[in-house]
N, C-alpha and C positions, 0 to 999 in steps of 0.2 A: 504494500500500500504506500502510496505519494505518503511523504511527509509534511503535508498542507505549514505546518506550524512553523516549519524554516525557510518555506518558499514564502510564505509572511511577512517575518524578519528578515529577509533577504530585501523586499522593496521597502520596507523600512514602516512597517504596519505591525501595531500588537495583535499577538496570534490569541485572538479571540473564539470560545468555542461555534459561536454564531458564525463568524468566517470561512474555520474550519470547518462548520456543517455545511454550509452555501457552496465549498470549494468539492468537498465530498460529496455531494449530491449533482451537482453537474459533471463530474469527476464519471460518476454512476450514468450518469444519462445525459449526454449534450444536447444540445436545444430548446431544453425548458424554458420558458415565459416564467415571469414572476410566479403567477399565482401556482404555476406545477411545481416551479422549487418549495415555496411555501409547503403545496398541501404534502408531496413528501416531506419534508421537514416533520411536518405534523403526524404522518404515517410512522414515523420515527421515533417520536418522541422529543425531537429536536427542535419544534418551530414555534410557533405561534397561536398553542394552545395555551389556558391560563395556567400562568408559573413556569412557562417558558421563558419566558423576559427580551422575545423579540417581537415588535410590532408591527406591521404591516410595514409605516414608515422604514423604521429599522432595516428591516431585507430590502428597500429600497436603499437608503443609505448605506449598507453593506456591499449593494451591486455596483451601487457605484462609485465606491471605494474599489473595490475588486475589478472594477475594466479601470479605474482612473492607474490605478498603480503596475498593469500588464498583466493581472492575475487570472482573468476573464473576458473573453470579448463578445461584444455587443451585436448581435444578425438580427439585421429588422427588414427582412420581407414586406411588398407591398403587401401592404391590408388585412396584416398581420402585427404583433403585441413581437415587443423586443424579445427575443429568445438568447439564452444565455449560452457560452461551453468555456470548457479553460483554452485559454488564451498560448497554446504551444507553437507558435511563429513557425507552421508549416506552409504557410502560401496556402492554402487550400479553399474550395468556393464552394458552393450549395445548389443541391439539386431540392426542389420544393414540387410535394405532390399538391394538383389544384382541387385534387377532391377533398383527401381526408388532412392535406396541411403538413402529412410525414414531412422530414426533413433530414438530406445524409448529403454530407461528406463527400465532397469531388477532388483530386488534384489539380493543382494548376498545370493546363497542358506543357508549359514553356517549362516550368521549374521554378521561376526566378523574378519577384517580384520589379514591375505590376506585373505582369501576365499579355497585358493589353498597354498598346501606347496610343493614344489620344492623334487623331491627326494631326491638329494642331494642339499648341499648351503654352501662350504666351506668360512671360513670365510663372511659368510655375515649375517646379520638379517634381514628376510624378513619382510615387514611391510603393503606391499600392494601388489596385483596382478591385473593386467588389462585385464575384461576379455570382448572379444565381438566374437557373436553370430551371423553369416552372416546366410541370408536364404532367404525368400522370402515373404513380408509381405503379407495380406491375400486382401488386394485391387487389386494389382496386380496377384496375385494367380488368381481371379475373374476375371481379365479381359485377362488372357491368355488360 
């Protein structure tokens, strides 16, 4: 198991157990939106039932201490709720199902961020590209 608690201390954040459940729970399953980290959290024992002592707030302020500091990053699909995973700087992009909303994990074809270079890009340096892939995953395919 990751040692959430010195990957923590390493960007210079106390390894709080609240952290360290939010870090371990996407850890467990990338792509969750708030409320699915929450309600596992709560599955757990770890969230946001009373005497827990994290508040809805909270796991927002958590998450976004966790993408501010490179511990998590942020995938926000159109017309879709931010979904979260840990943050491992592999270059990689997202294939998104438009039925049931699944969501996995593509390589970057190139290797080597961006992936994609802008035709143009006046004054800027480009350094990253975000790319997703809406379609239809193949469960769903099956069952229509």
């Amino acid at each position: 198991m990751e040692d959430f608690g010195a990957r923590l201390r390493e960007r210079g954040l106390r390894n709080t157990p609240h952290r360290r459940a939010v870090l371990e729970a996407t850890g467990r399953r990338p792509h969750l939106t708030a409320a699915e980290i929450a309600a596992s959290l709560d599955d757990r024992g770890e969230g946001m039932r009373a005497g827990a002592g994290l508040s809805r707030q909270g796991l927002y302020n958590v998450l976004e201490d966790l993408v501010t500091a490179g511990l998590l990053r942020s995938v926000e699909p159109a017309g879709s709720p931010a979904r979260f995973e840990l943050e491992t700087h592999d270059n990689h992009h997202h294939l998104v199902c438009r039925v049931c909303g699944r969501m996995q994990d593509v390589p970057c074809a190139v290797g080597a961020a961006p992936c994609l270079d802008p035709l143009e890009a006046p004054g800027f340096r480009v350094e990253e590209a975000e790319v997703t892939w809406w379609g239809v995953c193949a469960e769903c395919a099956a069952a229509s």
